[in-house]
N, C-alpha and C positions, 0 to 999 in steps of 0.2 A: 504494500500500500504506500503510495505518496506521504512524502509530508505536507502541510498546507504552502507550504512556500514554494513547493514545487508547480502547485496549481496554478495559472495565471487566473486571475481576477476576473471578471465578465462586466460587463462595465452594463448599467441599464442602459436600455435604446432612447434615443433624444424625444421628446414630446414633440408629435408632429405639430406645424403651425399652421394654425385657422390662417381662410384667404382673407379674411376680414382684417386679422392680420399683420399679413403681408401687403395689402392691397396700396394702402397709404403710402408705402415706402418706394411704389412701380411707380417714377415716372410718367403718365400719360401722355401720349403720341403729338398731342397740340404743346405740350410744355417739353418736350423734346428741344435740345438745342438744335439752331440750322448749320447743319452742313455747310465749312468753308468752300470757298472755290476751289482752292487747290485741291482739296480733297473732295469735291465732283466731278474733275476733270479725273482722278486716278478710279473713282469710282465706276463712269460712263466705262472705261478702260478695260478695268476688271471683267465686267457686264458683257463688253464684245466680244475679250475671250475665248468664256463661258458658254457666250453664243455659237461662234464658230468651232468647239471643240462639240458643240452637242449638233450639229450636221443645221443649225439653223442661216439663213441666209442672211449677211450681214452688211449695212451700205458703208463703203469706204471713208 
């Protein structure tokens, strides 16, 4: 038989959290900050890609 020290511990699992919450702490989509330019234009960028690796037609 073990000693108790040889047992590792079992930790209780965390109390899930209500959306109610969490809710308050999301950001909402209109309080969203805007998007720099510089980071639209690498954005659009990304996008084309995505596009053209996935067999979609893409305008120059």
């Amino acid at each position: 038989m073990k000693s108790l020290r040889e047992i590792p511990r079992l930790k209780p699992p965390p109390t899930p959290l209500r959306l109610s919450e969490i809710a308050p702490t999301i950001p909402k989509y209109e309080e969203a900050e805007e998007i720099a330019p510089e980071e639209q234009g690498l954005l659009a960028r990304i996008k084309r890609l995505f596009k053209r690796k996935s067999g979609e037609v893409v305008p120059a």
